[in-house]
N, C-alpha and C positions, 0 to 999 in steps of 0.2 A: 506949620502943623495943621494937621486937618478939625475937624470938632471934635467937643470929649467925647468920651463912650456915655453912650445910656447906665443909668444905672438897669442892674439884674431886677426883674418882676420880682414880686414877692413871692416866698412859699408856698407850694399847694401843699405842701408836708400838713401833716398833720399828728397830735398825742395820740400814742398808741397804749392800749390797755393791755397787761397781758394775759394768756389764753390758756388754762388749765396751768394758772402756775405751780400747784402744790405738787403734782405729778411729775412737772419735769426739774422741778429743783431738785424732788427726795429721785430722781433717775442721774444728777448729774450730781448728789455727793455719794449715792453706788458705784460710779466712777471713777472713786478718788481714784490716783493715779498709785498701784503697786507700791514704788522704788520709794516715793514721800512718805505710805505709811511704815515701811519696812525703815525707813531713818526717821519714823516722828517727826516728819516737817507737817507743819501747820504754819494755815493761814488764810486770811483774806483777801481777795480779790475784786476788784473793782474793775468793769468792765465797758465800753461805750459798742453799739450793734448799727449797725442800717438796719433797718427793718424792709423786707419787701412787701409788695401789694400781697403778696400770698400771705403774709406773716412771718415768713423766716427770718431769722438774722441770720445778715452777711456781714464782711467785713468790720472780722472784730479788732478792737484795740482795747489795750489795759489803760486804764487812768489810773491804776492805787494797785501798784504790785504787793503780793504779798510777801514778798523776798527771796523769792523762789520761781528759776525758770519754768520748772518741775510742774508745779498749779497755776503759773502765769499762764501758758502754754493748755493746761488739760482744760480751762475755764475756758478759754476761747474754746475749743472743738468740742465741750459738751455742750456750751449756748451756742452756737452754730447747728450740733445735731437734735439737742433737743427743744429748745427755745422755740415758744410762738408765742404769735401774737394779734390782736385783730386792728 
């Protein structure tokens, strides 16, 4: 067998703050999703983003559903469309 692998450099990531949060949180529960209010589903959502160098979030994942595919689902593509960040 040949030598180990190197370990991976460390991160250049860095904490990101976010970027007009009040505006786009009160645009992404304008959103709520039709069919959840029309059945009273409520709930919380907990979400994990990449953040790009521009700011945007991509590639969303749920960490803490809120039991519901319905807002699992509409929280990703509102933080996706409305979510920034610097």
């Amino acid at each position: 067998p040949g030598p180990p692998t190197p370990p991976k450099p460390p991160s250049k990531a860095r904490g990101v703050k976010t970027k007009g949060e009040r505006g786009w949180a009160a645009r992404i529960q304008q959103d709520y999703p039709s069919r959840a209010a029309r059945e009273e589903i409520e709930g919380t959502v907990g979400v994990r983003v990449t953040v790009t160098a521009d700011g945007r979030a991509t590639g969303c994942s749920v960490t803490s559903s809120s039991g519901s595919s319905i807002l699992d689902d509409a929280a990703c593509k509102a933080v996706g469309r409305y979510a920034r960040f610097e």
